[in-house]
C-alpha positions in Angstrom: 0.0 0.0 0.0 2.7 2.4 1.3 4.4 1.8 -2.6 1.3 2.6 -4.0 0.5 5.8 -2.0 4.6 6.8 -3.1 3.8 6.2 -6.6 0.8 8.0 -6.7 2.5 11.1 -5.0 5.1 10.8 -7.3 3.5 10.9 -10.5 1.3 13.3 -8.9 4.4 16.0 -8.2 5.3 15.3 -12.0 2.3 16.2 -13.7 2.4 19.6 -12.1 2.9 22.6 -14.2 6.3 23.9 -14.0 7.2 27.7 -13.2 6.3 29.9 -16.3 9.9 31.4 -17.3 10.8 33.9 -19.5 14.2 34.5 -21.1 16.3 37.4 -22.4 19.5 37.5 -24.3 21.9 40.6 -25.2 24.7 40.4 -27.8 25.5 44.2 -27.6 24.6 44.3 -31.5 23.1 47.6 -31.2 26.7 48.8 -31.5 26.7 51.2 -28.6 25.5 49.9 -25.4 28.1 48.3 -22.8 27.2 47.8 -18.8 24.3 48.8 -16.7 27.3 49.9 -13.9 30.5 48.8 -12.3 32.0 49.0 -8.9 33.6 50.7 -7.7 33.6 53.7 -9.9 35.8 54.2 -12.9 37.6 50.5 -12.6 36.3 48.7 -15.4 36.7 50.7 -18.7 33.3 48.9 -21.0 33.5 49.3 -24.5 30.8 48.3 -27.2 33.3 46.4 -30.1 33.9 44.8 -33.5 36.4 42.9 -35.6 39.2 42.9 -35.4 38.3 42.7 -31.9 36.9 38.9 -30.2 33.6 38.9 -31.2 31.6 35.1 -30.7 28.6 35.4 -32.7 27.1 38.4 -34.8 28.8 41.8 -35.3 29.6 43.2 -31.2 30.8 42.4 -28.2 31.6 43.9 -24.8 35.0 45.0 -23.9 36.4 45.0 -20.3 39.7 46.6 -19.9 41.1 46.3 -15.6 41.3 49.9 -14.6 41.8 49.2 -11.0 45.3 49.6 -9.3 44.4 46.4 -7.3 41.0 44.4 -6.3 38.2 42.6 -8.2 35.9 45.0 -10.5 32.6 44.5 -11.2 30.3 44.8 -14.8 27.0 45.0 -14.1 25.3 43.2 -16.7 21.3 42.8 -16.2 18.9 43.9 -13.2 16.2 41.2 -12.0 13.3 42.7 -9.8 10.0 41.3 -8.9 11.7 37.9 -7.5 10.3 36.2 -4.8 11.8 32.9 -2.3 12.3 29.5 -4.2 12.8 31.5 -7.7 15.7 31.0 -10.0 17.8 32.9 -12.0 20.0 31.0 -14.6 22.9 33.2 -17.0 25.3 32.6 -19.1 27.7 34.5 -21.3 30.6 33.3 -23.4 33.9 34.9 -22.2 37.2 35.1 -24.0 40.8 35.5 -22.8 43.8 33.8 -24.3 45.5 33.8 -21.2 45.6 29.8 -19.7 45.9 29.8 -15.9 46.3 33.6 -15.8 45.5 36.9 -15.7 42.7 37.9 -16.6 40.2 36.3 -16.3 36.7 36.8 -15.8 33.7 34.9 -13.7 30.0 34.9 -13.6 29.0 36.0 -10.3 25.7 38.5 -8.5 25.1 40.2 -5.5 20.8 41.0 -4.1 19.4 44.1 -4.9 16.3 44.9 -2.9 16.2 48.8 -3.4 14.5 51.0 -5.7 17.9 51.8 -7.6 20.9 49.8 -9.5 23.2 50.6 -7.0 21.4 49.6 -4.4 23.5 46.3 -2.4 22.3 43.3 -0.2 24.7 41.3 -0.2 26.6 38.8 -2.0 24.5 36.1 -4.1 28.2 34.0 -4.8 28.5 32.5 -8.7 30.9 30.1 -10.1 34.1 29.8 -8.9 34.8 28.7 -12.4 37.9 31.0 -13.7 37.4 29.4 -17.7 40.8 27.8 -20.0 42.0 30.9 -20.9 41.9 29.5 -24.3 39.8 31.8 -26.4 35.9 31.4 -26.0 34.4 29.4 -23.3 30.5 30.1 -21.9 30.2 30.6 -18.3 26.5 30.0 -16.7 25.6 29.3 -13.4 21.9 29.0 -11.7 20.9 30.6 -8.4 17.9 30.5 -6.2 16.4 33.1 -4.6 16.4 33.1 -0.6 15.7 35.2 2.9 13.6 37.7 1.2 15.2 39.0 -1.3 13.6 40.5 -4.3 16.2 41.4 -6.6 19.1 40.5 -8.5 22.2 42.1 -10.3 24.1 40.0 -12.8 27.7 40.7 -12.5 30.8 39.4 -14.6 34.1 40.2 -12.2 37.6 40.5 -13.8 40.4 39.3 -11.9 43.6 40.8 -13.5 45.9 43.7 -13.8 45.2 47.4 -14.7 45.1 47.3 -18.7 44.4 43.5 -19.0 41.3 42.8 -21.1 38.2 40.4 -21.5 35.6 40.1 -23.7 32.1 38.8 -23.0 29.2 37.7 -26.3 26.0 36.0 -25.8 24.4 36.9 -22.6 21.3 34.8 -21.6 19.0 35.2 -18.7 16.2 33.1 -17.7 13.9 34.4 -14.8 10.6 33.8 -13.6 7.7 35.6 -15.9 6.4 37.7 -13.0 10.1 39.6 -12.8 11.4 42.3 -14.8 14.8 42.4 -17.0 16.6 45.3 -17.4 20.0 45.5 -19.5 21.7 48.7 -20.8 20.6 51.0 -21.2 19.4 51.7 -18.1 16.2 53.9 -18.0 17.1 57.2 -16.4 14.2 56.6 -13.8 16.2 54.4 -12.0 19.9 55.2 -12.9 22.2 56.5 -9.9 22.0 59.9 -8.9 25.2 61.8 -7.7 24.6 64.2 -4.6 26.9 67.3 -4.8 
């Protein structure tokens, strides 16, 4: 009996609709946009490129050029809000450095956002520890899963290298749940950082 009851749960749990998703790519083929943000301030230099620069699929890519004197800076690639506990957030984006087992290198990583603006931080939301072959193209994805509240999300791709050491980042893909909102560059000004002076 007790198989039959675990069967019966089990097929049960199966036939039940999965979460409607919703996914979103970016390619920076519009020619001009880059990042949403980086932190801190003025240490990665983003630029929206073309041959003869690395460029995976279609006509652009993103350019990341170190412009820290030391530490780990950080793109700010797409804003989730509208997330709620058990969702999940899976990226990817293909990343390219010719550089095997060394600087630079880039990960996929995010930190919560549960504040009205980009720049709003609450805390760390980890990524892959995964650093690539540093042998021309690779994709980096991971999947995380929304916990303790939080409501949003900021996808990040960190560089870990020297001041003038570059990266290169193609084929960004997002999938989120269909009640939360996607925004990539660029950013609407409604909710772009204001500087107090």
């Amino acid at each position: 009996m007790r198989s039959l009851i675990f069967c019966v749960l089990v097929l049960t749990l199966a036939a039940l609709p999965a979460a409607a998703q919703q996914t979103q790519t970016a390619g920076w083929e519009d020619g001009t946009s880059t990042v949403l943000d980086e932190y801190p301030d003025g240490q990665i230099i983003s630029t929206n490129v073309g041959a003869p620069d690395p460029v995976h699929s279609g006509l652009r890519s993103l350019k990341l050029e170190d412009a820290a004197a030391s530490g780990t800076p950080q793109a700010y690639l797409v804003w989730v809000t509208g997330l709620a506990d058990g969702d999940q957030i899976t990226a990817s984006f293909w990343r390219y450095d010719d550089t095997p087992a060394a600087a630079p290198s880039v990960r996929i990583w995010g930190h919560w956002n549960d504040g009205a603006l980009l720049t709003d931080y609450d805390g760390s939301a980890g990524g892959s520890s995964d650093y690539g072959p540093g042998t021309g193209w690779d994709q980096a994805s991971y999947t995380w899963t929304v916990a303790d509240g939080h409501t949003g999300f900021v996808l990040e791709a960190r560089t870990y290298s020297s001041a003038g050491d570059t990266v290169w980042l193609d084929d960004l893909e997002i999938t989120i749940p269909d009640t939360a909102t996607f925004e990539s560059a660029p950013l609407p000004v409604e909710l772009q950082r204001f500087e107090i002076e």
